[in-house]
Chimera marker file (.cmm) of the C-alpha trace (Angstrom):
<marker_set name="trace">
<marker id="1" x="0.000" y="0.000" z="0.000" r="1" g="1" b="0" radius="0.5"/>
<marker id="2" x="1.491" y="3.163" z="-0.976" r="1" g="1" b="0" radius="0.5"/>
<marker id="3" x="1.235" y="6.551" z="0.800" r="1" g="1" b="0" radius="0.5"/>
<marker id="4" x="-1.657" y="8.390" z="-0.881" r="1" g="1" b="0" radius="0.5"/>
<marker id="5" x="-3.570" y="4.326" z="0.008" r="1" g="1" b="0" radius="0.5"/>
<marker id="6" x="-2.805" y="4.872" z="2.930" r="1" g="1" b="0" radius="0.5"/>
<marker id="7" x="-3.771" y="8.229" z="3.939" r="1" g="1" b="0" radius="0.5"/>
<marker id="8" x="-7.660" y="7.163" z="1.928" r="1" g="1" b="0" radius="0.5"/>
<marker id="9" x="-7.917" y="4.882" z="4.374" r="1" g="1" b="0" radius="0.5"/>
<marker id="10" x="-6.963" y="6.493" z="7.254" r="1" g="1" b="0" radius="0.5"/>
<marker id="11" x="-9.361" y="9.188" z="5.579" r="1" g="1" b="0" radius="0.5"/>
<marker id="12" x="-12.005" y="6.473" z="5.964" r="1" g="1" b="0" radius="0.5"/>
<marker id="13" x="-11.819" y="5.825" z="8.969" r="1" g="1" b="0" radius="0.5"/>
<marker id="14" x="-11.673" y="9.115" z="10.828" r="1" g="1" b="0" radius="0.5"/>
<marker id="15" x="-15.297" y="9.108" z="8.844" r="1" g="1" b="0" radius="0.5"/>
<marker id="16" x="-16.080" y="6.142" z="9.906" r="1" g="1" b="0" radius="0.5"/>
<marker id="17" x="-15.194" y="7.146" z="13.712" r="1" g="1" b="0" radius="0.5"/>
<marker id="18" x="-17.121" y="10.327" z="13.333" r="1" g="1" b="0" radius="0.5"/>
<marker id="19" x="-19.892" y="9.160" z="11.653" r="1" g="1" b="0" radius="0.5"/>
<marker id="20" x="-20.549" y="6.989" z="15.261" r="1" g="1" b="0" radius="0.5"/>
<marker id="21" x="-20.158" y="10.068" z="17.482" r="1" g="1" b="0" radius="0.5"/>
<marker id="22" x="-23.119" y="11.724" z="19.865" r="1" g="1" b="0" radius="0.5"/>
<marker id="23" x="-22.969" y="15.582" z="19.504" r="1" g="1" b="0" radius="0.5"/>
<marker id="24" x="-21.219" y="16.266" z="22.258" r="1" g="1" b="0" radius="0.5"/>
<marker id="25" x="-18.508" y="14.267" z="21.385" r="1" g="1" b="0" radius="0.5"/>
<marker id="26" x="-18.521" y="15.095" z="18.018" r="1" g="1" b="0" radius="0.5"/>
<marker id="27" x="-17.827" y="19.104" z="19.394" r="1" g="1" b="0" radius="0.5"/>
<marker id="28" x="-14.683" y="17.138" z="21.216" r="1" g="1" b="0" radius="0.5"/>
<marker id="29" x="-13.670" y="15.843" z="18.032" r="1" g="1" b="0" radius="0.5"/>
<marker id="30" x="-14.278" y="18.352" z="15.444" r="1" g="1" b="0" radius="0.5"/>
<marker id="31" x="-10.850" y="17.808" z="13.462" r="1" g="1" b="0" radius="0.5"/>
<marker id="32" x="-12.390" y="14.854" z="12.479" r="1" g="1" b="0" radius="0.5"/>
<marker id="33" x="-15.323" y="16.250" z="10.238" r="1" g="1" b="0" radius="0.5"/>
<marker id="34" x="-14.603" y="17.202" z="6.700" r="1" g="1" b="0" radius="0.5"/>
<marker id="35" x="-15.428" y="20.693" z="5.850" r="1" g="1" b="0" radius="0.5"/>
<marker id="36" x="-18.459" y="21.924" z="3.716" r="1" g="1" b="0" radius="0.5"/>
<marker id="37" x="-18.287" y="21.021" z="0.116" r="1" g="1" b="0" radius="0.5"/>
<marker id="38" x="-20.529" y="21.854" z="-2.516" r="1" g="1" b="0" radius="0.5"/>
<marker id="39" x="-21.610" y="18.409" z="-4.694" r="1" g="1" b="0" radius="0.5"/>
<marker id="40" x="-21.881" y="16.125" z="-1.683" r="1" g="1" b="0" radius="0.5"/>
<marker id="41" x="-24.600" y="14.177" z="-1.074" r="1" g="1" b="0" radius="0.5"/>
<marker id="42" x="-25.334" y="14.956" z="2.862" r="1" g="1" b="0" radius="0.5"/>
<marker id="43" x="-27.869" y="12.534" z="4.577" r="1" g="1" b="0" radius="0.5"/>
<marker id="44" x="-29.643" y="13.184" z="7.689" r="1" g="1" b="0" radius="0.5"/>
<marker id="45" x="-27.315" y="13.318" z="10.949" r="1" g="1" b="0" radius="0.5"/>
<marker id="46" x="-24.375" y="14.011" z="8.746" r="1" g="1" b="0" radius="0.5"/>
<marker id="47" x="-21.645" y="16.111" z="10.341" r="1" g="1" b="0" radius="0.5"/>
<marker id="48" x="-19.122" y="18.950" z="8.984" r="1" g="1" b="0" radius="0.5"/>
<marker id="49" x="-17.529" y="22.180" z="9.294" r="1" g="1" b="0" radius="0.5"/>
<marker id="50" x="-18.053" y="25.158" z="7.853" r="1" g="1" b="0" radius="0.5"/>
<marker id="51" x="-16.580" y="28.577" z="8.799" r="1" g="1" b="0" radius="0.5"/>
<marker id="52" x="-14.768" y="29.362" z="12.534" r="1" g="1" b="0" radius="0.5"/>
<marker id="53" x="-17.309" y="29.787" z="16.102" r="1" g="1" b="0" radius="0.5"/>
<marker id="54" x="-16.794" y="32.409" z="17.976" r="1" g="1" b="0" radius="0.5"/>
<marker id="55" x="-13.702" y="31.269" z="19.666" r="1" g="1" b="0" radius="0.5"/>
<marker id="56" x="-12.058" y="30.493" z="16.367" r="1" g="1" b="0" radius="0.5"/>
<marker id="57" x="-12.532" y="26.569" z="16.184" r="1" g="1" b="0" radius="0.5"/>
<marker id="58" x="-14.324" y="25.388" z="13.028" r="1" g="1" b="0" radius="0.5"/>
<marker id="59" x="-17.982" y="25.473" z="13.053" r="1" g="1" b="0" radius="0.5"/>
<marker id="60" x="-20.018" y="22.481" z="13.769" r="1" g="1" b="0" radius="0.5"/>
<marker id="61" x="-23.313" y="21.460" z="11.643" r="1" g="1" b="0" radius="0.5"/>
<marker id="62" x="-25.483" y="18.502" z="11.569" r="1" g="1" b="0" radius="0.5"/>
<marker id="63" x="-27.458" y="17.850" z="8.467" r="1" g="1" b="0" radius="0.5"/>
<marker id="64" x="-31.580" y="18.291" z="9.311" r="1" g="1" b="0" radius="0.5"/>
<marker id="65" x="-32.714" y="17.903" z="5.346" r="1" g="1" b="0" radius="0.5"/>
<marker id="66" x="-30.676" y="14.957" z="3.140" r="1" g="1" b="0" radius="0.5"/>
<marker id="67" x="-30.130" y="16.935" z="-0.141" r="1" g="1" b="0" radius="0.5"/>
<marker id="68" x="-26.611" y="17.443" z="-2.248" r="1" g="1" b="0" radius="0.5"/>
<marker id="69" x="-24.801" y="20.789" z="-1.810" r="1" g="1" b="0" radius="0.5"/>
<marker id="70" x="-25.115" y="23.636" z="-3.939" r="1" g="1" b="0" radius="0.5"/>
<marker id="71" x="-23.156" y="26.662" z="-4.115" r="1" g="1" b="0" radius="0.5"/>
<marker id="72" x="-25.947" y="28.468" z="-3.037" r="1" g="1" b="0" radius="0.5"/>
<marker id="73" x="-26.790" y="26.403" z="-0.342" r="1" g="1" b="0" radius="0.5"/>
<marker id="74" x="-24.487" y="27.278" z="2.119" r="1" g="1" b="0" radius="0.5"/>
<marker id="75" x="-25.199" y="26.819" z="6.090" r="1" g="1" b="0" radius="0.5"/>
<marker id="76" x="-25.248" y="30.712" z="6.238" r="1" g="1" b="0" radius="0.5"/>
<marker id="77" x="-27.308" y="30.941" z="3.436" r="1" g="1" b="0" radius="0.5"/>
<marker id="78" x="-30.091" y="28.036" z="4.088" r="1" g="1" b="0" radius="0.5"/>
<marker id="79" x="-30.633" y="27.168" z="7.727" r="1" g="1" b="0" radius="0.5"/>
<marker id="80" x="-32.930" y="25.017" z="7.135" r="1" g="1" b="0" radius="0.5"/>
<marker id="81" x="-30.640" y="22.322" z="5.560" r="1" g="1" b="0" radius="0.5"/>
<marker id="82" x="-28.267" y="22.171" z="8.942" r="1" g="1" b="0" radius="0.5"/>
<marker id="83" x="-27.654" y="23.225" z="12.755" r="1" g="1" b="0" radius="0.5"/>
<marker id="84" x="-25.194" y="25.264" z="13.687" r="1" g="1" b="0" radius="0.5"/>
<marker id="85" x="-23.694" y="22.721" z="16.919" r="1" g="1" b="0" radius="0.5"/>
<marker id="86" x="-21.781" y="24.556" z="19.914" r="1" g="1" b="0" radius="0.5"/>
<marker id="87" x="-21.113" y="24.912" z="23.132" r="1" g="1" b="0" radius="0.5"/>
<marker id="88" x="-19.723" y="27.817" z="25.382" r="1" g="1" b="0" radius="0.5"/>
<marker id="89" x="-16.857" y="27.267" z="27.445" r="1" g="1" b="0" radius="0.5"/>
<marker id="90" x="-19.077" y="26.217" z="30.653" r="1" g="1" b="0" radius="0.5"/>
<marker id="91" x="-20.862" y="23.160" z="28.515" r="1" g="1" b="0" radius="0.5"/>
<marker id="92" x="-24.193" y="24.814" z="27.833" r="1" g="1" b="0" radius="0.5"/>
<marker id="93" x="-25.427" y="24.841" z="24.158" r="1" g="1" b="0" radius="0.5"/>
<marker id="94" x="-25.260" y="28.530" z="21.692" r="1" g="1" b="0" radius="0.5"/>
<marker id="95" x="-28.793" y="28.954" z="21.099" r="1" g="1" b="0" radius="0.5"/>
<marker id="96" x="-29.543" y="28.543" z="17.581" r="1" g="1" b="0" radius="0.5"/>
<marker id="97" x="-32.785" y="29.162" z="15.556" r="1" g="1" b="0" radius="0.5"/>
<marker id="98" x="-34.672" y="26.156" z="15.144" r="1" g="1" b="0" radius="0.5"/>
<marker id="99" x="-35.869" y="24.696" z="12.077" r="1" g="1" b="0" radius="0.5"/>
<marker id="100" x="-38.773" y="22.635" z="12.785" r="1" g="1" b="0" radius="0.5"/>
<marker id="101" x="-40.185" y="20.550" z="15.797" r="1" g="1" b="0" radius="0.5"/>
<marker id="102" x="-36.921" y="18.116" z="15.171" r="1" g="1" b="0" radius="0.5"/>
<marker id="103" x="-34.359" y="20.526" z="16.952" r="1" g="1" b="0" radius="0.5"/>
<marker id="104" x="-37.140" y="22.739" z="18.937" r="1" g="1" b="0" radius="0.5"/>
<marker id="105" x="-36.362" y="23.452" z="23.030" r="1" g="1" b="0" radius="0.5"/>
<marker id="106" x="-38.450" y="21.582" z="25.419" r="1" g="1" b="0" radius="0.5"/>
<marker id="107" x="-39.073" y="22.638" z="28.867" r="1" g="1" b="0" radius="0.5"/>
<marker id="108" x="-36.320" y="22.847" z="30.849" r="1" g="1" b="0" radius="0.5"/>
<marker id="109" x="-33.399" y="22.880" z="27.887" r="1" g="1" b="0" radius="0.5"/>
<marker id="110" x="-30.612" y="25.581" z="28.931" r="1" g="1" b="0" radius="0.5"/>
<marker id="111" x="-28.924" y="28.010" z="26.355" r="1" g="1" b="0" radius="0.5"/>
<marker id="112" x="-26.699" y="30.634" z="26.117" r="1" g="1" b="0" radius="0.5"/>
<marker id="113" x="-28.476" y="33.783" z="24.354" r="1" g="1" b="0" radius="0.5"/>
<marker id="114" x="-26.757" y="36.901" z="24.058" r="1" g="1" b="0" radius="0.5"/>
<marker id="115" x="-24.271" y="36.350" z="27.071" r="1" g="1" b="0" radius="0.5"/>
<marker id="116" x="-27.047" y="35.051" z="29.687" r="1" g="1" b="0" radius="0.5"/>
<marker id="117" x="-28.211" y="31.760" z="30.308" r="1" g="1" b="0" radius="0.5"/>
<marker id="118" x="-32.180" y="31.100" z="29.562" r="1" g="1" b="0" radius="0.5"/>
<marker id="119" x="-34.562" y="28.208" z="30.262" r="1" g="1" b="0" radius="0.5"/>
<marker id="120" x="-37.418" y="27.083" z="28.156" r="1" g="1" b="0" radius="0.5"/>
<marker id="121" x="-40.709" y="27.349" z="29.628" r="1" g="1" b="0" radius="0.5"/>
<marker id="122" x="-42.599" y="25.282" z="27.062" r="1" g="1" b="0" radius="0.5"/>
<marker id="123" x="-42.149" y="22.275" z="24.354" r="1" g="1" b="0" radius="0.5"/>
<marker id="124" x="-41.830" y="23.163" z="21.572" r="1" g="1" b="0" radius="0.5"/>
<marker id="125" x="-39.968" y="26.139" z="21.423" r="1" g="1" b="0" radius="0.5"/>
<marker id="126" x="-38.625" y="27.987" z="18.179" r="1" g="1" b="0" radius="0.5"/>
<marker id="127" x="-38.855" y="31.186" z="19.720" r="1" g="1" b="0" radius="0.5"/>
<marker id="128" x="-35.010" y="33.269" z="20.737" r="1" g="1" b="0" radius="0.5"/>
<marker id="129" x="-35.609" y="34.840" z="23.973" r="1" g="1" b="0" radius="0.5"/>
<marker id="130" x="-36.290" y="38.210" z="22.632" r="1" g="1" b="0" radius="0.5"/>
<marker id="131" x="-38.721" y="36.729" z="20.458" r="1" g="1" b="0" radius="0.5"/>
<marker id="132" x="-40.973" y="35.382" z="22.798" r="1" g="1" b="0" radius="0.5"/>
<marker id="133" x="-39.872" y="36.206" z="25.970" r="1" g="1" b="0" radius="0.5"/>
<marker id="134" x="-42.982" y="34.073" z="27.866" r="1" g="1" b="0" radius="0.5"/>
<marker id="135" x="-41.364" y="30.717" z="26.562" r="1" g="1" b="0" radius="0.5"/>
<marker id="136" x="-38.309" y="31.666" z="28.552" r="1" g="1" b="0" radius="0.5"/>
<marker id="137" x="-36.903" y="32.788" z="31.789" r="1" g="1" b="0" radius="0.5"/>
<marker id="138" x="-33.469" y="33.865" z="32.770" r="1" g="1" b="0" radius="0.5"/>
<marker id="139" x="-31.009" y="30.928" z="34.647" r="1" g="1" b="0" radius="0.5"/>
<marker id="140" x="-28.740" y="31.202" z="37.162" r="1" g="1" b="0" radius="0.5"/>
<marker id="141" x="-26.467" y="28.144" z="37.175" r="1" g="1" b="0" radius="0.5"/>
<marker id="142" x="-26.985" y="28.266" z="41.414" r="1" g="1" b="0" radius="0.5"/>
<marker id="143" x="-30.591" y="27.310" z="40.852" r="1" g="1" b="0" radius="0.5"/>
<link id1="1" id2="2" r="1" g="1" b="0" radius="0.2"/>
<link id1="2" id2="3" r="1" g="1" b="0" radius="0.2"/>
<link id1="3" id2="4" r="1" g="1" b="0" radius="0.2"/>
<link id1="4" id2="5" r="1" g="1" b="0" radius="0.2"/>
<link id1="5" id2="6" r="1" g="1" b="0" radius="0.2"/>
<link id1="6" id2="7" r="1" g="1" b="0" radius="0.2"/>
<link id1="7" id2="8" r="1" g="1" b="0" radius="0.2"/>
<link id1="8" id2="9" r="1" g="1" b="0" radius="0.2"/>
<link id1="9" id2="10" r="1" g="1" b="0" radius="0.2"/>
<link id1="10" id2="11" r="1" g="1" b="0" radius="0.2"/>
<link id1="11" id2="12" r="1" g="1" b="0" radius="0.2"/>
<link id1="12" id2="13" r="1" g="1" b="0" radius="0.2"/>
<link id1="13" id2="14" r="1" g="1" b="0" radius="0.2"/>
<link id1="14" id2="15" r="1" g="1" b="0" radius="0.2"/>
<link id1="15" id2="16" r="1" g="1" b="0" radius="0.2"/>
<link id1="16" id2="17" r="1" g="1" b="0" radius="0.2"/>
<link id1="17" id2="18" r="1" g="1" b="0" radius="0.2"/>
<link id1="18" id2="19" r="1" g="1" b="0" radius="0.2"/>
<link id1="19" id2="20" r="1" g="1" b="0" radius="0.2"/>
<link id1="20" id2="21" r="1" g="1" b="0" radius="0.2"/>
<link id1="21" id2="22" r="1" g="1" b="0" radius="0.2"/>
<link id1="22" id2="23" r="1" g="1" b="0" radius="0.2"/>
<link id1="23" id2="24" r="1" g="1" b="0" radius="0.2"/>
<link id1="24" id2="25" r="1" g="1" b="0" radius="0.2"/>
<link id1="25" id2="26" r="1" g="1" b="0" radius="0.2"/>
<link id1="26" id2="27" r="1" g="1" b="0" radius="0.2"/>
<link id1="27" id2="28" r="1" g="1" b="0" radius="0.2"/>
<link id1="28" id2="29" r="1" g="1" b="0" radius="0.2"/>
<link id1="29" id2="30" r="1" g="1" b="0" radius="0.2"/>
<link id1="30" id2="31" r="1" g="1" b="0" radius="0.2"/>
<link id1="31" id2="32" r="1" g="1" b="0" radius="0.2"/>
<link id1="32" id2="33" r="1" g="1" b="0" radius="0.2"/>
<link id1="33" id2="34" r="1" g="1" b="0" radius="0.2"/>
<link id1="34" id2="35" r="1" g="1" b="0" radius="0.2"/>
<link id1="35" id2="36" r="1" g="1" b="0" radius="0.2"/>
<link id1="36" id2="37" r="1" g="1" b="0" radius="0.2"/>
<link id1="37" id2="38" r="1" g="1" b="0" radius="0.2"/>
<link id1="38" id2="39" r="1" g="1" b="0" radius="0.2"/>
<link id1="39" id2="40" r="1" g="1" b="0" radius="0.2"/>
<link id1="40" id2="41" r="1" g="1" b="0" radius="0.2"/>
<link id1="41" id2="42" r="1" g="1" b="0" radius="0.2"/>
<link id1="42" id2="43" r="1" g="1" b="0" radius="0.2"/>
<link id1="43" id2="44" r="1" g="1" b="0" radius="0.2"/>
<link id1="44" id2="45" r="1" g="1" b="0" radius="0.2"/>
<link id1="45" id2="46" r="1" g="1" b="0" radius="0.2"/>
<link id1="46" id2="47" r="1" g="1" b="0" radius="0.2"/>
<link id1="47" id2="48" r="1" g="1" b="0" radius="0.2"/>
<link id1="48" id2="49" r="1" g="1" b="0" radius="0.2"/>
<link id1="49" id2="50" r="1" g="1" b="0" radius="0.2"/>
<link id1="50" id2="51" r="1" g="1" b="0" radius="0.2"/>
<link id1="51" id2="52" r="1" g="1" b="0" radius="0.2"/>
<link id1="52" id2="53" r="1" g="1" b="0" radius="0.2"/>
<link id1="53" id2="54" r="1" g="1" b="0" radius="0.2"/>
<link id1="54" id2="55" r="1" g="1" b="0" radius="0.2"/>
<link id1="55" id2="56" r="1" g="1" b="0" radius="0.2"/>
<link id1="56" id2="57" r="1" g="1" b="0" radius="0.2"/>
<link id1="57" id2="58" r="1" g="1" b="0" radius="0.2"/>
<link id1="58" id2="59" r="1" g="1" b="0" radius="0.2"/>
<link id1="59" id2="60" r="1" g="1" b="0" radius="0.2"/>
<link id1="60" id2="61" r="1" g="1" b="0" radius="0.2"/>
<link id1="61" id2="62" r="1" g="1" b="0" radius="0.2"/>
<link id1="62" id2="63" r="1" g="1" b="0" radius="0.2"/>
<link id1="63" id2="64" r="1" g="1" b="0" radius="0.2"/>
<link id1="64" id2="65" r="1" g="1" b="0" radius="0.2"/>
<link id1="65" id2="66" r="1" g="1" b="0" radius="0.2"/>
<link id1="66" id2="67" r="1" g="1" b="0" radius="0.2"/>
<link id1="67" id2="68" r="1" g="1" b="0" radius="0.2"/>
<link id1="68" id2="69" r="1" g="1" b="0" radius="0.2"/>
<link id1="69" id2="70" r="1" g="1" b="0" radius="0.2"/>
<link id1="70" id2="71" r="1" g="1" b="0" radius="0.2"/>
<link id1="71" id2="72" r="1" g="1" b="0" radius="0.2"/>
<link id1="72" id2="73" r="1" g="1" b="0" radius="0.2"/>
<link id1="73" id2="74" r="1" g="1" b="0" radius="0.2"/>
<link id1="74" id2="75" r="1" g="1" b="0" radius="0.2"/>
<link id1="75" id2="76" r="1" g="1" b="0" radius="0.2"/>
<link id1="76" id2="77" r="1" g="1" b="0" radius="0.2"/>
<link id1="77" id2="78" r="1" g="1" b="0" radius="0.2"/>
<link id1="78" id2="79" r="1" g="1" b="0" radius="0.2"/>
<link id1="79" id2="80" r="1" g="1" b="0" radius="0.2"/>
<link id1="80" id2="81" r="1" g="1" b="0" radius="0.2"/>
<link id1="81" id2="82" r="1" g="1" b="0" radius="0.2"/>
<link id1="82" id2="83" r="1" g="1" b="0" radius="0.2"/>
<link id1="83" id2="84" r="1" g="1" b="0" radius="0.2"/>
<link id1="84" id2="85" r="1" g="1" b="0" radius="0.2"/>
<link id1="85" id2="86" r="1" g="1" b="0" radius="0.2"/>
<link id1="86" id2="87" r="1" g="1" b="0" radius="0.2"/>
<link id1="87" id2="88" r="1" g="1" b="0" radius="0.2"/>
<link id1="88" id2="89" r="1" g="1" b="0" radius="0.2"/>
<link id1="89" id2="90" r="1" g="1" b="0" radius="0.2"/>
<link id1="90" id2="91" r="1" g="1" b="0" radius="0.2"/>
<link id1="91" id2="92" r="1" g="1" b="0" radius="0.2"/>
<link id1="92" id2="93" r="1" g="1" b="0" radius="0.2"/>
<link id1="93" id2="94" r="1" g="1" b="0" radius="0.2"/>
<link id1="94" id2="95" r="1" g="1" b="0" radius="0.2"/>
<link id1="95" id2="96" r="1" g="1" b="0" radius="0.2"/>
<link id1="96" id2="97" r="1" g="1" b="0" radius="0.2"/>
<link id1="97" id2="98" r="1" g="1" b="0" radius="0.2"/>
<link id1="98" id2="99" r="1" g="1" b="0" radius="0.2"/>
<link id1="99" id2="100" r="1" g="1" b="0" radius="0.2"/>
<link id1="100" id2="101" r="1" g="1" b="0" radius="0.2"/>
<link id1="101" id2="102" r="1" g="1" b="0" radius="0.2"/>
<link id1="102" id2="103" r="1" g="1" b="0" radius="0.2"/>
<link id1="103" id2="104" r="1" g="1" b="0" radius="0.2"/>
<link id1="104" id2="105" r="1" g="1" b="0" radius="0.2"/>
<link id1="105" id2="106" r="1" g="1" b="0" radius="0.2"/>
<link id1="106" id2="107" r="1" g="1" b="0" radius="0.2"/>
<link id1="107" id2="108" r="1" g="1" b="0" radius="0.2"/>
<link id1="108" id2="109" r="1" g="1" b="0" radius="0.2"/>
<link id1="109" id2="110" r="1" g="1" b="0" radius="0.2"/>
<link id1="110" id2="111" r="1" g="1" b="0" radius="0.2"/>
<link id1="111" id2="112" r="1" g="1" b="0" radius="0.2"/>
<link id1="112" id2="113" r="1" g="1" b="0" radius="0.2"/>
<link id1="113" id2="114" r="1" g="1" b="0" radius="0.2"/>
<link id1="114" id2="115" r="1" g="1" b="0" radius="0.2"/>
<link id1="115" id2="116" r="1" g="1" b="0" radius="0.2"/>
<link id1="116" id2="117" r="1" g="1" b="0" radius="0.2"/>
<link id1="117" id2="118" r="1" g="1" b="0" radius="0.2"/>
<link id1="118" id2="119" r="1" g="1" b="0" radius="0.2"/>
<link id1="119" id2="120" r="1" g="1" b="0" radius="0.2"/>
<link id1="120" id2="121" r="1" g="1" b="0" radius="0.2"/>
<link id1="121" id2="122" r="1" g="1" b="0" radius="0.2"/>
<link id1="122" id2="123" r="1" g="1" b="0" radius="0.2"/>
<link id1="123" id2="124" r="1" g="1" b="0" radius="0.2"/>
<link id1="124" id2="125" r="1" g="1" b="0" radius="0.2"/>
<link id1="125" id2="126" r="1" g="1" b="0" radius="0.2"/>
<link id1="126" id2="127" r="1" g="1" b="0" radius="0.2"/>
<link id1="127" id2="128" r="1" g="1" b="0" radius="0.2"/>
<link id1="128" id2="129" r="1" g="1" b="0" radius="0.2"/>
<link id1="129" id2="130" r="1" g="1" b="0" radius="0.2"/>
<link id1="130" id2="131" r="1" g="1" b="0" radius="0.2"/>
<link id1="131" id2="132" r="1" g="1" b="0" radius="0.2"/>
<link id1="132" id2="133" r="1" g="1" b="0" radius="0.2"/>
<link id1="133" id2="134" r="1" g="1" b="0" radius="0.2"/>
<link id1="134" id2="135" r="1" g="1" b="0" radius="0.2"/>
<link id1="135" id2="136" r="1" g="1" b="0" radius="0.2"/>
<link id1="136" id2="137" r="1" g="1" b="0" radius="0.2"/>
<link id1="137" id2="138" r="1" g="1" b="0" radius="0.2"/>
<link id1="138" id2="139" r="1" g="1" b="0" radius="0.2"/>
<link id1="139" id2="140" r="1" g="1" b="0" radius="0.2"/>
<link id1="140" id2="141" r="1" g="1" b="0" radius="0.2"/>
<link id1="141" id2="142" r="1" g="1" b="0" radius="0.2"/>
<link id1="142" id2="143" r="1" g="1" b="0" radius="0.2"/>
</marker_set>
């Protein structure tokens, strides 16, 4: 096996291994994930990078919609195709805008909004904080 052999199916495998990942370790492993590419044919669950978060890492989506990539099509461009994945440094989840009931808050999920810490007050919830500020109240990690 010659070198280029070998790095396909080391290449493989690192998909493989990712492929079998829950989110949170996939966020652990993000080197893993191939970056955005336009032609692919993403399925469901699908992982990969695309751009840097906020602390300069490589950006974290999940597929929501199986459909092949288009260079219009980009996660910044069509949310509804992927979720943005992320964490801030104390383990609670970036809030992101929802897409359907798939990836919606329930009572009781935790996110980081704008620098504070909210809880959802219903199922169901698509809604940021400023949005609909009924489906959420303010959390104090001491609660």
């Amino acid at each position: 096996m010659n070198m280029i052999e070998q790095a396909q199916a080391i290449r493989e495998a690192m998909d493989y291994a990712g492929a079998s990942l829950d989110e949170d370790t996939a966020l652990i492993c993000v080197a893993l994930y191939r970056p955005w590419a336009v032609g692919v044919s993403y399925k469901v669950n699908d992982y990969f990078t695309y751009g840097v978060n906020s602390v300069g890492d490589p950006q974290l989506y999940r597929v929501v919609q199986a459909h092949t990539s288009q260079a219009d099509w980009t996660p910044d461009i069509v949310p509804a195709l992927y979720t943005p994945i992320g964490l801030t440094e104390e383990g609670y989840p970036v809030w992101s805008q929802p897409t359907g009931g798939h990836d919606a808050y329930n009572t009781g999920d935790i996110v980081q909004y704008n620098g504070k810490l909210y809880k959802s007050l219903i199922d169901g919830n698509v809604w940021s904080p400023d949005t609909y500020p009924q489906g959420w109240e303010e959390y104090t990690p001491d609660e």
